[in-house]
Phi, psi and omega in degrees: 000315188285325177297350196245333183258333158294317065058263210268336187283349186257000144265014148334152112323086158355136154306277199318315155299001165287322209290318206282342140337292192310294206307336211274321202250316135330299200316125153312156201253114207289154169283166176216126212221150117279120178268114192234128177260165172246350171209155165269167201106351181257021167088033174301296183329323198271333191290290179328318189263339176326304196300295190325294195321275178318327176299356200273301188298359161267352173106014184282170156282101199227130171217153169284129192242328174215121193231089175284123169250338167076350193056049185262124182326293151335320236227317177273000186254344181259018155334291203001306165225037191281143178267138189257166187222147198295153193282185165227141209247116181259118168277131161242121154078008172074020190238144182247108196281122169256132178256169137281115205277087182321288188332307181301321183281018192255320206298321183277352157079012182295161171309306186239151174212121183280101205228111210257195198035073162319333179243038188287161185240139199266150161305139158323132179060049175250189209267333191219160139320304182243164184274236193015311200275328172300324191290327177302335157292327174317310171298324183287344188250043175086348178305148160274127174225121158228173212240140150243173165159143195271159189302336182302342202260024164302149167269312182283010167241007176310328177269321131343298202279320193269354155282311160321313186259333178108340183261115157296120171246129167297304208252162202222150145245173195257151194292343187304297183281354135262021171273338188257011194225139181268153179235170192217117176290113164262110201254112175237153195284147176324312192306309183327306188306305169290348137332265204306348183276329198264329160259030176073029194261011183215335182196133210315188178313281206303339181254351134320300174325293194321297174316312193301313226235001167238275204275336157284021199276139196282008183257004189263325201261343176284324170289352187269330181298315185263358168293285171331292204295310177331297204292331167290339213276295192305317183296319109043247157309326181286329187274316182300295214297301188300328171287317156330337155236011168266341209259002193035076181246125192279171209260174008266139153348071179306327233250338178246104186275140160194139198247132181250154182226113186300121181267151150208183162310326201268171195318304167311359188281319194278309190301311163282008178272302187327288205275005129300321148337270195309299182284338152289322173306311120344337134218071157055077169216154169308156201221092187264127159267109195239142169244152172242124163223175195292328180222166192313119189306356174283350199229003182275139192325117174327347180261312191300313169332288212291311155287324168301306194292324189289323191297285201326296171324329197275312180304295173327299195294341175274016185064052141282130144324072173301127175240149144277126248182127197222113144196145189281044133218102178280354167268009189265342202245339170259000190263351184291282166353288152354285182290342201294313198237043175040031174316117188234027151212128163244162197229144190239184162263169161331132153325271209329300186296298149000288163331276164320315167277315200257338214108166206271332195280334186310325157305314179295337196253006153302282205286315172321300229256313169265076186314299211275356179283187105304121179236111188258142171241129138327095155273116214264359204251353211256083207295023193221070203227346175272144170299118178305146197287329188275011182241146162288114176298154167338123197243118220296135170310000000 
């Protein structure tokens, strides 16, 4: 007994290691701000040390823990009299590699910390892998870190992305750690861009030339500008969308467009996904494809199976969100939905098909349950209902 209480009393915590628990667990989580480019060159670094300067002139604590300038004049003249804080110097390969030296900034102890390339990949033998994993210690012990990085450098647009362009991008970040973070978009126009790539202001002549004709082709750069602009836009809404249910203001949102498209089995199911399309599309809103049926789609008859899944597909392939939904009251199972997801327009089938699926009531008992909603019916007589061949589908939220 006295060796077993002797035992836990020497693995006791000290009061000073209890305070410094508490204080560890009180301490706020540092803010996190991003500057998102749709390429480089559209002046994230230079927005980042402007913001630095001023948060400086305000009396904050601001220091640079990493600054890539590319030795572009600008970008290195707006530097200017921010305390830097030393790099950490890694030999690779018989080459001496500069890093961001965390340990030094947690030791100094800054208010703000400028910390630039966010999907940067770390030297071989650093503490972490990726520059995003420093930043995130930083964030934890109460640091303000801001940040850059261009859309390519998504994790959940990667593939995307390399259809568009033809480039595979190795290094990522994961969407979680632009989800935590506000971002502030520097949206410069393609043309606008390639100027400046053309006067040697983001990369010498030669390689510049090189840029113009691949990865700067303004149809590769007019799509990463709407990649950027979407992805600020969506960040956006989720802090609007999260305050509007924590203040419990009841929904639907106007301010948040989102198109429900009625899924069933039947031929008419292509006409309403199509013409939900077209109308989330126009107005540049999310596109929920919902089928509601009484059992588990796995248990449903083969011809109906085999159409619902084609229905389905279709919907998918047009950038819908499928949700399937198994209640024996399919307006009970569509007004759930609705409210779960801030639905503010649903596209139906025809009456006849309507009748025949839902009950003779199902529009009336739409519109009761849903005041604020928009209910579009489906003319089936209407020939301009196929996707035009030349747009690009929705690409899912």
């Amino acid at each position: 007994m006295k060796d077993g209480r002797e035992r836990i009393d020497a693995d006791r915590p000290t009061p000073e290691q209890m305070l410094a628990r508490v204080r560890r667990s009180e301490r706020r989580r540092g803010q996190f701000r991003v500057f998102l480019g749709a390429a480089p060159g559209a002046g994230k670094t230079y927005a980042m040390l402007e913001e630095g300067h001023r948060l400086r002139d305000e009396g904050r604590d601001v220091v640079i823990g990493f600054v890539e300038t590319y030795r572009r004049p600008e970008t290195d003249a707006q530097i200017g009299d921010l305390e830097i804080v030393p790099r950490r110097h890694i030999a690779y390969r018989g080459v001496l590699l500069e890093e961001l030296d965390t340990d030094a900034v947690l030791a100094r102890q800054p208010e703000i910390v400028l910390v630039d390339e966010l999907a940067h990949t770390n030297a071989p033998g650093s503490p972490r892998e990726k520059r995003y994993e420093d930043v995130e210690i930083l964030l934890d012990v109460g640091i303000t870190v801001l940040s850059t990085m261009n859309i390519q450098h998504l994790e959940g647009l990667n593939d995307l992305i390399e259809g568009v362009t033809g480039i595979k991008v190795r290094e990522t970040v994961p969407d979680r750690v632009l989800d935590e973070a506000e971002v502030e978009l520097i949206d410069i126009t393609p043309s606008l861009l390639r100027e400046r790539l053309a006067a040697g202001k983001i990369y010498p002549e030669p390689q510049a030339m090189r840029a113009l004709e691949n990865f700067f082709r303004e149809s590769n750069l007019t799509a990463l500008r709407e990649l950027a602009l979407q992805r600020t836009a969506e960040g956006v809404e989720a802090v609007l969308e999260g305050y509007m249910r924590d203040e419990q203001v009841p929904g639907p949102w106007p301010t948040i467009e989102r198109v429900l498209a009625c899924l069933d089995a039947g031929g008419d199911a292509e006409l309403v996904v199509r013409r939900a399309w077209r109308l989330a599309r126009g107005l540049r809103a999310d596109l929920l494809a919902v089928c509601v049926i009484k059992q588990p789609l796995d248990e449903l008859p083969d011809n109906q199976h085999d159409r619902l899944l084609r229905n389905i597909r279709l919907a998918e392939d047009l950038g819908a969100r499928v949700l399937t939904v198994v209640d024996s009251n399919v307006v009970r199972g569509l007004v759930r939905v609705s409210e779960q997801h801030n639905v503010t327009d649903i596209v139906l089938g025809r009456p006849e098909r309507a009748r025949h699926w839902f009950g003779r009531t199902l529009l009336e008992q739409l519109l009761d349950r849903l005041e604020a909603v928009d209910i579009h019916l489906v003319s089936p007589y209407r020939e301009t209902c196929a996707v035009p061949a030349n747009v690009e589908p929705l690409q899912p939220h």
